[in-house]
C-alpha positions as CSV (number, residue, x, y, z in Angstrom):
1,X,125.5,96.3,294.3
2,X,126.8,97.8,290.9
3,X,125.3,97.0,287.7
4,X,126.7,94.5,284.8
5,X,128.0,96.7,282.1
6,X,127.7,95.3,278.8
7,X,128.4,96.4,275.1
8,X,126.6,95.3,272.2
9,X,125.6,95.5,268.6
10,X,122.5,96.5,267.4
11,X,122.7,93.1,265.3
12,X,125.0,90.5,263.5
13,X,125.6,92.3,260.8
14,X,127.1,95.5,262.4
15,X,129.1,92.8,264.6
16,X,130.2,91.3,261.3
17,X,131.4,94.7,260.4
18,X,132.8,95.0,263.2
19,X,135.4,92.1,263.2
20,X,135.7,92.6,259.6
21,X,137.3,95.4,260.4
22,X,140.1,94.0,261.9
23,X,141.4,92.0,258.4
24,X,141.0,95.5,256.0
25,X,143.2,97.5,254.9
26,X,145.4,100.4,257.2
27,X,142.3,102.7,258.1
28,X,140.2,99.8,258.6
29,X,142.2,98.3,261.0
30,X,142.8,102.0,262.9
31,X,138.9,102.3,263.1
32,X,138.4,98.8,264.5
33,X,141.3,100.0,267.2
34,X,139.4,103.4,267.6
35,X,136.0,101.2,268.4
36,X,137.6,98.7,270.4
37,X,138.5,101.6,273.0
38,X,135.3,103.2,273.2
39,X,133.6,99.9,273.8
40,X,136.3,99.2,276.6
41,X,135.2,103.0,277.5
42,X,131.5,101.7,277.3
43,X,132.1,98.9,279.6
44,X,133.8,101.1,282.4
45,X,130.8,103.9,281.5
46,X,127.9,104.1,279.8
47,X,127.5,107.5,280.0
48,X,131.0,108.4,279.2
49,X,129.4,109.7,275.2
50,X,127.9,113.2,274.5
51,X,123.6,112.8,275.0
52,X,122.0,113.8,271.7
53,X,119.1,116.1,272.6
54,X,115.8,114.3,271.4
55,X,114.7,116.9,269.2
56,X,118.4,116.2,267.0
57,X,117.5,112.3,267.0
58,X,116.7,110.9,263.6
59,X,113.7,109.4,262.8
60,X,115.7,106.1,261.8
61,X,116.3,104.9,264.8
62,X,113.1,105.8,266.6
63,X,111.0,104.1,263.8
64,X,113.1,101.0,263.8
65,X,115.1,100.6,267.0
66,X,112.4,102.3,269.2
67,X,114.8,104.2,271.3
68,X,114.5,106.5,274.0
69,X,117.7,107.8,274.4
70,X,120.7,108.5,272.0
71,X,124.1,109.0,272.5
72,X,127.9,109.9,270.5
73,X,131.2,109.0,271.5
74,X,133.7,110.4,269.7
75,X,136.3,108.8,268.2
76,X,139.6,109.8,266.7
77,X,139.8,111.2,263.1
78,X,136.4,113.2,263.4
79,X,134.7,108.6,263.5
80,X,131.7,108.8,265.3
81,X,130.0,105.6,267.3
82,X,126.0,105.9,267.5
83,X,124.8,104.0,270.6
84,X,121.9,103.7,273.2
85,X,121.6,102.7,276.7
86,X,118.9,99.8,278.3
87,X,119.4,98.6,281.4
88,X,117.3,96.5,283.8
89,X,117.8,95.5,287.5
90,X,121.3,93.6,287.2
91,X,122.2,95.0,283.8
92,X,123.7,98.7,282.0
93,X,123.8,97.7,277.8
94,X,125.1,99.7,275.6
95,X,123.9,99.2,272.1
96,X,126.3,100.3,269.4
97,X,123.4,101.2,266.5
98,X,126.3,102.3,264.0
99,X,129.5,104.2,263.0
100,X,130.6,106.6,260.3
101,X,132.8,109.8,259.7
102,X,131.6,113.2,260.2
103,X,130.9,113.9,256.7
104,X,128.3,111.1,257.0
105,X,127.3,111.9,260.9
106,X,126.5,115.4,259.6
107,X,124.3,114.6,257.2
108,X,122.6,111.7,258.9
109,X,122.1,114.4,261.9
110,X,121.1,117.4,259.1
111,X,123.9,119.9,260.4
């Protein structure tokens, strides 16, 4: 029997973002498209991001999401999504932690 494959938000507030998204202005609207598709992707495959090797993780989201793994997908116009995996006997969940442009990925990740 195959697994449930799920896609969430680390909270209401990213999924508030999120939707907002949808109502801003010409890029806005392109990134919400660009999400949308890797959380159809998601859906289809959890694994279907780039693994972040632990010793690359920051300490954020160990400290206050208590992860233990970390993943990328990457998204058109150098967008990044930042999402983990949990899963349990009937369930895969991906958990969409956040988003942001290289400029910001790069710094967050201290390349």
């Amino acid at each position: 029997m195959s697994k449930i494959k799920e896609v969430f938000f680390i909270n209401e507030d990213l999924r508030d973002s999120f939707f907002e998204l949808k109502n801003g202005k010409f890029e806005d609207k392109q990134l919400y498209e660009f999400i949308n598709r890797a959380i159809d992707d998601l859906k289809i495959n959890p694994n279907c991001g780039i693994k972040i090797p632990k010793k690359l993780w920051p300490k954020i989201y160990i400290q206050k999401h208590n992860i233990g793994n970390l993943w990328k997908y990457d998204l058109p116009n150098a967008w990044r999504v930042i999402y983990t995996i949990a899963e349990n006997e009937v369930k895969v969940m991906s958990i969409i932690l956040e988003w942001f442009d290289h400029k910001e990925y790069e710094r967050k990740f201290k390349y």
